[in-house]
N, C-alpha and C positions, 0 to 999 in steps of 0.2 A: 340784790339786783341781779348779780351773776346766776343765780338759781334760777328766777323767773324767765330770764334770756334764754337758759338753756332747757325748760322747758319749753319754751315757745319754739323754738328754734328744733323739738326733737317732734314739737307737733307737726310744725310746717315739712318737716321730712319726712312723718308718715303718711300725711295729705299728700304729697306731692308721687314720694313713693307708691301707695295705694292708689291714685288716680293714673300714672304711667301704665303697672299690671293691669290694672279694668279694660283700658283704653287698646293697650299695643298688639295683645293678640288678634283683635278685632277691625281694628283700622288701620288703612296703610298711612296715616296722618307719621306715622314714626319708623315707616319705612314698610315694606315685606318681611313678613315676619316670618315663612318658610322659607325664604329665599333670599336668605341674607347674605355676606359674605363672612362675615366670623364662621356661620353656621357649614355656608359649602367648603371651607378651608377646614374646619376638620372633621366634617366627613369626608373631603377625598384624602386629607393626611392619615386619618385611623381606618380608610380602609372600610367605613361600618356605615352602609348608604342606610339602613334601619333608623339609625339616629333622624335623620330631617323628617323621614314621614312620621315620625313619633312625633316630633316637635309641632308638624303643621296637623297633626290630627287634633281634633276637637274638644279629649278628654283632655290633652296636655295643654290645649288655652283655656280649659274650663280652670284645671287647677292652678294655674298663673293666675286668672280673675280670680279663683278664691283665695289666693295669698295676697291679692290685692284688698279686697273686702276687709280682710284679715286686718292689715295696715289703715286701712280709715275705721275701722272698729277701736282700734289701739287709737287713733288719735280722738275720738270722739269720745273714749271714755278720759285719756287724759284733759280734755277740756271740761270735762264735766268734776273730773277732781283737780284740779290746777292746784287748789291752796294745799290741799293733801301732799302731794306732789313736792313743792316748794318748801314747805317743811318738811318734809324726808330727805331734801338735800341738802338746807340747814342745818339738821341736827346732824346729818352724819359728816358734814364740814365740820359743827364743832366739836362734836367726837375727836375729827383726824387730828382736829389743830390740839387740843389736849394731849393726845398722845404722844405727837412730835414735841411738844411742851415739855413733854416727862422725861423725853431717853435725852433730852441734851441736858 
């Protein structure tokens, strides 16, 4: 049971993660995205005003959605092998407990 939780549980945080990147370069639904404060605090701390227009330029939200994509692709193949999955972390729990088995 603990295997299949933690497969669902690493799908629901690709979905989730993968739909944030898609979403945040593009919409202010999750704030300004070149004009944030984490972002203006250290560009004025390093001094390196290049950094924000890099960030608000267009290649650098394209590659954010593609690392987003990225993360629903990862989750969409994990659901498509769930049982795969589940047994690979079956077997290598009872591998681990075998081994802890032997040194004591």
């Amino acid at each position: 049971m603990i295997e299949k939780l933690t497969v669902v549980f690493f799908i629901f945080l690709c979905l989730i993660l993968g739909a944030y990147l898609i979403l945040s370069p593009w919409t202010s639904v999750f704030g300004s995205w070149d004009n944030n404060y984490l972002l203006v605090l250290v560009t004025d701390k390093t001094n390196f005003p290049i950094l924000q227009k890099t960030v608000a330029s267009t290649w650098f939200r394209g590659a954010i959605t593609g690392l987003g994509v990225l993360n629903v692709i990862i989750a969409v193949w994990e659901i498509v092998h769930f049982r795969q999955s589940v047994e690979m972390l079956r077997e290598n729990d009872l591998r681990a407990n075998r081994q802890s088995s032997k040194r004591v």
